[in-house]
C-alpha positions as CSV (number, residue, x, y, z in Angstrom):
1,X,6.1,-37.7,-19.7
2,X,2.5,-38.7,-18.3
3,X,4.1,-40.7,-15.8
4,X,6.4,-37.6,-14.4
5,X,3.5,-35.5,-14.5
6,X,1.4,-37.6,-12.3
7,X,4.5,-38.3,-10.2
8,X,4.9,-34.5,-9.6
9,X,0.7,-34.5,-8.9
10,X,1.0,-36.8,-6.1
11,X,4.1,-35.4,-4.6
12,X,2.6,-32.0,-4.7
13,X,-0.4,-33.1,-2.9
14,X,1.7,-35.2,-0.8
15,X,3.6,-32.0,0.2
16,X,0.4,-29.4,0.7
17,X,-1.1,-32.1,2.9
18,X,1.6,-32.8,5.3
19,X,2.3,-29.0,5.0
20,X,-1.3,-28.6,7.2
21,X,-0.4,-31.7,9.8
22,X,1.5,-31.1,12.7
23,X,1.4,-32.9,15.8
24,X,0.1,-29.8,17.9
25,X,-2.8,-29.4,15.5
26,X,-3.8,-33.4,15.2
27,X,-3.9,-33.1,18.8
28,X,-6.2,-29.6,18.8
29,X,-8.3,-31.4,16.7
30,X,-8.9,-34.8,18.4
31,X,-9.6,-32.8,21.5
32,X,-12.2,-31.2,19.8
33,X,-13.4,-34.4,18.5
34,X,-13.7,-35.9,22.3
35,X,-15.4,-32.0,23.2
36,X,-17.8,-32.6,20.5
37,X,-18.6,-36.1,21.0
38,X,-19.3,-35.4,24.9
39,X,-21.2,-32.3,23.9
40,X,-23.5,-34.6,21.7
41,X,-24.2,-37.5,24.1
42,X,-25.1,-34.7,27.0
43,X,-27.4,-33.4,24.4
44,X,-29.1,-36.3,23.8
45,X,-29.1,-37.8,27.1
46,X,-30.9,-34.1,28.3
47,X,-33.9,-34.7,25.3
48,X,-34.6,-37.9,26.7
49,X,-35.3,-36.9,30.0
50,X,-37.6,-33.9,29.0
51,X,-39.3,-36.8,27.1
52,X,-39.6,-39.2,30.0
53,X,-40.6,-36.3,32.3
54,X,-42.9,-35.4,29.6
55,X,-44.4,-38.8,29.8
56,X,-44.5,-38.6,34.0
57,X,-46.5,-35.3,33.7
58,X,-49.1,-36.9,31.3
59,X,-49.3,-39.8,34.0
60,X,-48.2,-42.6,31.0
61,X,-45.8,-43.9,33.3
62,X,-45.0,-43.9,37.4
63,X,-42.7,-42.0,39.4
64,X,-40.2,-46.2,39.6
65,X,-40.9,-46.3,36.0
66,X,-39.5,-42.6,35.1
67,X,-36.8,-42.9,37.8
68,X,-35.9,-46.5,36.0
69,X,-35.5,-44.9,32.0
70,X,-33.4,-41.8,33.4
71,X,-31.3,-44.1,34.9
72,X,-31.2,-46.4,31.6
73,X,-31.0,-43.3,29.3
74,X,-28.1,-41.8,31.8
75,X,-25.9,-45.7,31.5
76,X,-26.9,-45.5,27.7
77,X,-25.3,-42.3,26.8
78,X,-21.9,-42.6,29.5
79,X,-21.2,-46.0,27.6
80,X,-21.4,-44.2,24.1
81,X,-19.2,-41.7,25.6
82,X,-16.6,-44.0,26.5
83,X,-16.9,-46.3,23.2
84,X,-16.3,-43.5,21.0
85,X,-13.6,-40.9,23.0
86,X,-11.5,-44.6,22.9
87,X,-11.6,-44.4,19.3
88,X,-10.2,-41.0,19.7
89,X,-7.6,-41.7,22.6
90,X,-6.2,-44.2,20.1
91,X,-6.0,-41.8,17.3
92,X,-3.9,-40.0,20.4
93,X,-2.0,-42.6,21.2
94,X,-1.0,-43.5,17.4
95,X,-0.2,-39.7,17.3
96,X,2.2,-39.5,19.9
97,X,4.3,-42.8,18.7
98,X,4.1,-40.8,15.0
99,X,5.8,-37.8,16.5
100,X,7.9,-40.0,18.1
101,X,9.2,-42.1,15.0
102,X,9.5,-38.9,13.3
103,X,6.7,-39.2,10.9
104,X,5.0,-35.9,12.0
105,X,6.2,-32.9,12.4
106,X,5.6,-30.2,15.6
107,X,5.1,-26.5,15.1
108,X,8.0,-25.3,15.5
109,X,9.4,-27.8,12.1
110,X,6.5,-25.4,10.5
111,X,9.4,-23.6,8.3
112,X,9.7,-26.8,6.9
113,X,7.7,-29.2,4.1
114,X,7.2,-32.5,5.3
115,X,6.5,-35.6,3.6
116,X,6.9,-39.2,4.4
117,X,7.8,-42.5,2.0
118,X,7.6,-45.5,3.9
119,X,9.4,-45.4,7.1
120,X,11.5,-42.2,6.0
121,X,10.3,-38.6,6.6
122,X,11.7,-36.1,4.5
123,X,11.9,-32.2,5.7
124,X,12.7,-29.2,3.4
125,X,12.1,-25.4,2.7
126,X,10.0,-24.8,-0.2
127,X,7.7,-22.0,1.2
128,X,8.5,-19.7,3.4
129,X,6.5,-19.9,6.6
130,X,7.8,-16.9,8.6
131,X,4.3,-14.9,7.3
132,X,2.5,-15.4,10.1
133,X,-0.1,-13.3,11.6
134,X,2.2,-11.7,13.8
135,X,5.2,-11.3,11.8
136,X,2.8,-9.7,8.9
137,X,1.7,-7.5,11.6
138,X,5.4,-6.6,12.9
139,X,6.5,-5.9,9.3
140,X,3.5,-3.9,8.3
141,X,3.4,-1.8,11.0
142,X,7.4,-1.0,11.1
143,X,7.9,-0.6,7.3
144,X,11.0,1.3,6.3
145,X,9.3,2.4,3.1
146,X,5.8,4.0,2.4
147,X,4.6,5.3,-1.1
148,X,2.3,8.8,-1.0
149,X,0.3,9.9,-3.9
150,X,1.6,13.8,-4.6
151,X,-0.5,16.6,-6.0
152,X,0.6,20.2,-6.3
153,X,-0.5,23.2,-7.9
154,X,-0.2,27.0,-7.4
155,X,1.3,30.2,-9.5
156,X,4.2,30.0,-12.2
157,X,6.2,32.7,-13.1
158,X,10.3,33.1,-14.2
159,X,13.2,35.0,-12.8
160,X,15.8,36.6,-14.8
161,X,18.8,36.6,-13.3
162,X,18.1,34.7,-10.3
163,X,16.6,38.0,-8.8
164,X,13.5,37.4,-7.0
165,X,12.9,41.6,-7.4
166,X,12.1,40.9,-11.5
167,X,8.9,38.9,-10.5
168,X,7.8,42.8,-10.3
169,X,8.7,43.4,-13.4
170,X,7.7,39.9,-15.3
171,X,6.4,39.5,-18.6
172,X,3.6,36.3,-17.6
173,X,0.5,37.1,-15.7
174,X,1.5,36.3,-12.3
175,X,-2.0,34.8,-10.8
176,X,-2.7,33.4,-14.6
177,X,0.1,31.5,-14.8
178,X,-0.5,28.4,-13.2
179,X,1.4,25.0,-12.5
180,X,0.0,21.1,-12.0
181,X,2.2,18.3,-10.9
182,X,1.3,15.0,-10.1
183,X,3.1,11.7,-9.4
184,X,4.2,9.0,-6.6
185,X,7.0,9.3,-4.1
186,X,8.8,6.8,-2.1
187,X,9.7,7.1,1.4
188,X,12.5,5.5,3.1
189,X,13.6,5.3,6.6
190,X,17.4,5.7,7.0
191,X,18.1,3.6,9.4
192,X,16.4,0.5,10.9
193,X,15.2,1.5,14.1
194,X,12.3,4.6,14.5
195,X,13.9,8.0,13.3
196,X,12.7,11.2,11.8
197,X,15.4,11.7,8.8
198,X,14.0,9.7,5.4
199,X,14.8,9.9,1.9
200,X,11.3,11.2,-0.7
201,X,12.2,10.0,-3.9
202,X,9.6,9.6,-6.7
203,X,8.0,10.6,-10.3
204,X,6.1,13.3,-11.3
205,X,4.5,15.2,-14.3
206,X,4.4,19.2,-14.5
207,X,2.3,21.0,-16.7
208,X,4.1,24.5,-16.3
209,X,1.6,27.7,-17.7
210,X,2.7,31.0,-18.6
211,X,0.4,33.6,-19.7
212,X,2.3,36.3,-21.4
213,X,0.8,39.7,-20.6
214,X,-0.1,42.7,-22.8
215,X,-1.4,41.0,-25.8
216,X,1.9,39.2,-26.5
217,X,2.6,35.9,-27.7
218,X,5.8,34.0,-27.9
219,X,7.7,33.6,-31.5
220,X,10.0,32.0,-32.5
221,X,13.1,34.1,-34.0
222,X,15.6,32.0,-35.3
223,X,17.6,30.9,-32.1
224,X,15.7,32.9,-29.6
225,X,12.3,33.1,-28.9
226,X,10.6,36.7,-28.2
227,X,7.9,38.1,-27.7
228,X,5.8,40.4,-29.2
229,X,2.8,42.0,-29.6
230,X,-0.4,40.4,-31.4
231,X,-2.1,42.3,-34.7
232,X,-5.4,40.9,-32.5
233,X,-6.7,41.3,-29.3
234,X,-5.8,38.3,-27.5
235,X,-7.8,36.8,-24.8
236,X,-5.7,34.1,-24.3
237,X,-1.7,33.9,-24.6
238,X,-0.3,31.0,-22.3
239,X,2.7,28.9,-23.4
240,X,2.5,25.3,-21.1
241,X,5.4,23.1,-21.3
242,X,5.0,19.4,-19.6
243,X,8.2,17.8,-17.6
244,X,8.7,14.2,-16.5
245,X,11.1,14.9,-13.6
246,X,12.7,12.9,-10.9
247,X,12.3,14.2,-7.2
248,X,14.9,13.7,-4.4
249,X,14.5,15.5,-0.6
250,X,15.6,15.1,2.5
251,X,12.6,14.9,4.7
252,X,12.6,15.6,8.3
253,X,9.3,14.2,10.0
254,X,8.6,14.7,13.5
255,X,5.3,12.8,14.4
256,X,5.6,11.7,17.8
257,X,6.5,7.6,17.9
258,X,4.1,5.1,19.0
259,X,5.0,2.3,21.3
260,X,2.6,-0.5,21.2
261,X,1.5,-3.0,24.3
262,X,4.4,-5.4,23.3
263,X,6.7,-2.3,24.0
264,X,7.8,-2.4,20.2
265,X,8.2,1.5,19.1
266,X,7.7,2.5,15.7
267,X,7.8,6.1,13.9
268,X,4.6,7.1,12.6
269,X,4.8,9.3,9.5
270,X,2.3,12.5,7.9
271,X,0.5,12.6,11.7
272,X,2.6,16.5,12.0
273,X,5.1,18.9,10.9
274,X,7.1,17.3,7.8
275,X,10.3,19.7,6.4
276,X,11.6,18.4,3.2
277,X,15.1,20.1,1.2
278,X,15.9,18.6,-2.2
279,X,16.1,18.6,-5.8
280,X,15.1,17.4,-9.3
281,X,16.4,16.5,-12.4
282,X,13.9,15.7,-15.3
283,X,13.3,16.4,-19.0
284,X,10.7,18.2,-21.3
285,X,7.7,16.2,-22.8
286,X,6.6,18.7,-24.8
287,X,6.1,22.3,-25.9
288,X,2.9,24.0,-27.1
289,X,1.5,28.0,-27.5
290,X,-2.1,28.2,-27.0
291,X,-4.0,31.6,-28.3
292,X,-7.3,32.3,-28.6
293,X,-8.6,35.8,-30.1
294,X,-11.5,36.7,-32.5
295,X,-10.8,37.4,-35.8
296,X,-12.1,40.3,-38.0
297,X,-15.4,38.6,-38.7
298,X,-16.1,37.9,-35.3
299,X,-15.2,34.3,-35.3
300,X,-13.3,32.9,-32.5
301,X,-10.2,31.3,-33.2
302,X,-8.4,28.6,-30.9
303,X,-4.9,28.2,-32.4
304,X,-2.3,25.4,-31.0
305,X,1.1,26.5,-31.9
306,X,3.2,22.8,-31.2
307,X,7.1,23.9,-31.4
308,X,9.9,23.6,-28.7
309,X,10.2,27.4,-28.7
310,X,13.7,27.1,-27.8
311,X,13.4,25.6,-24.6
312,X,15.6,23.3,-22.8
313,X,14.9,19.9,-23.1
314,X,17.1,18.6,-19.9
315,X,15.8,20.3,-16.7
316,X,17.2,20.7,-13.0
317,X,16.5,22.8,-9.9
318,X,16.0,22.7,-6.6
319,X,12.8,22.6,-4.5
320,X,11.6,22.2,-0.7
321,X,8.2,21.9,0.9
322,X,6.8,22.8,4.8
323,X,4.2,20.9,5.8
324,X,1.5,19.7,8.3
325,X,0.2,16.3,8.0
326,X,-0.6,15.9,4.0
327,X,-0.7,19.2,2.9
328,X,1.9,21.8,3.5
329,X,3.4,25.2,1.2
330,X,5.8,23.7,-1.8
331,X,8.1,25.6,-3.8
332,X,10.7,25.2,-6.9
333,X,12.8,26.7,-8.8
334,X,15.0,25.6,-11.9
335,X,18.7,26.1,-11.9
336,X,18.9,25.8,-15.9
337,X,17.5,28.5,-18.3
338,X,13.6,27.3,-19.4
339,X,15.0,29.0,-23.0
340,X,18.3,28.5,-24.3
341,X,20.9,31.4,-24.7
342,X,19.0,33.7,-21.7
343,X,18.9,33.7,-18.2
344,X,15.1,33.7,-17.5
345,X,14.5,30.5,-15.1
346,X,10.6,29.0,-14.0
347,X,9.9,29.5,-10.4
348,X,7.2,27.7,-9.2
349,X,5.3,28.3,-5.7
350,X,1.8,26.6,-4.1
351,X,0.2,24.4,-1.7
352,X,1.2,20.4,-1.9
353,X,-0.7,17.4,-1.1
354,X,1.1,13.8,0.3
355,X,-1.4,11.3,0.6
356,X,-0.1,8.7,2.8
């Protein structure tokens, strides 16, 4: 087992090394080599003449005998330069008959993992490669799905009947009652190239408030839930419900295109008007009746009423949203009963955030 393990060791680091050494690189690098060696021996050869024109201001030494050093110093530093770029011109030249004899690879074998046992080299895919700089930046800037953080919130209310007219007449505070939804949405391009029609699909939580008006509460009678009016004086009466629901809209977004130098166009998304027609499907998380009053002895009393109140557990509706960059109007509307055995259905309607 030891022996396996160190096997798999050395062929691993076998592999991650000749992964970084291809011919163009090797030959990058001994060209920087030579740059740097010739870099050094200027160097040098440039201190020693401020040294022996140091010397020739301080009269140590004549005008022949400065002239004579500089032209030492100057055959010195051009022989140094030739001994050690002919080490590296012989890397070069063992380089070249390695690319030759197949024992390194070139760039463009870069998709590949290269290793070499003896005189056989050995090429296969076990990373892929095609991440580069460019592609990442290709791919990132032409995605066909983006994910927005959602936030809404604004008045809650029913309808009975499906008549908008009964808001007029409704039982809940209309200002009062107040909704809170908040979740992720996905948002996929239909087809491949640039185009303004997506699908918004995503998860979300809603905290739907009603505040019953009048001093009534909501109870719970049997197979039906009414409501009536409170011995006390209530000062507050609100009934929330929290969904989980599913979201699903056509969205329409017509931010202008950007082409980039390359002449690649993308669509930009959220940068102007966004129109989005859909739907939801969901179910109920959980009922509860808050009511707050003060009692005879002028104590107040919180009271948390937890009880489905006969209300649907599966939900469905439909729902559509106008908007401008990330924040546009939202509104929704639930095509089942929110209580069983009437027709009074939640309507929701307020301002939406889509944070890109």
């Amino acid at each position: 087992m030891k022996r396996i393990l160190i096997l798999l060791v050395l062929l691993s680091t076998t592999i991650v090394q000749s992964q970084k050494r291809t011919f163009e690189r090797e030959v990058e690098h001994i060209s920087e080599k030579i740059d740097e060696i010739t870099k050094s021996q200027k160097d040098s050869l440039k201190n020693k003449v401020k040294e022996i024109n140091l010397k020739l201001e301080k009269k140590k030494i004549t005008d022949v005998e400065a002239e004579k050093l500089k032209k030492e110093a100057a055959a010195y530093h051009a022989e140094r330069i030739e001994e050690l770029v002919s080490v590296e011109e012989q890397k070069l030249q063992q380089l070249v008959q390695d690319k030759t004899n197949g024992k390194i690879a070139s760039s463009k074998d870069d998709e590949y993992d290269v290793f070499t046992i003896g005189d056989k080299t050995f090429k296969f895919k076990l990373f892929d490669h095609d991440d580069d700089d460019e592609i990442r930046k290709r791919k990132r800037r032409n995605k066909r799905t983006t994910t927005q953080f959602v936030f809404a919130l604004g008045v809650n209310n029913v309808l009975v009947n499906n008549d908008l007219g009964s808001l007029n007449d409704s039982n809940y505070e209309f200002w009062r009652s107040r909704f809170y939804e908040l979740g992720f949405t996905w948002k996929t391009r239909f087809s491949k190239e640039p185009s303004k029609t997506y699908f918004k699909y995503g998860i979300s939580f809603l905290w739907n408030n009603l505040r019953a008006d009048n001093n009534r509460y909501h109870f719970v009678n049997g197979d039906q839930t009414d409501l009536v009016v409170d011995t006390n004086t209530l000062s507050e009466s609100r009934l929330r419900h929290v969904q989980m629901i599913f979201p699903m809209h056509l969205e329409f977004d017509f931010t202008k295109n950007k082409k980039y130098p390359d002449g690649e166009v993308v669509d930009k998304t959220h940068k102007d008007v966004r129109i989005g027609l859909g739907g939801f499907f969901g179910f109920k998380l959980g009922t509860r009746q808050y009511l707050e009053f003060v009692d005879p002895q002028g104590v107040t009393v919180e009271e948390v009423q937890k009880n489905d109140f006969n209300t649907n557990v599966f939900n469905y509706g439909v729902s559509g949203f106008l908007a401008y960059k990330g924040i546009g109007l939202y509104a929704k509307y639930d095509l089942n009963p929110l209580f069983k055995n009437t027709d009074i259905r939640n309507f929701s309607l307020g301002v939406r955030f889509d944070i890109n």
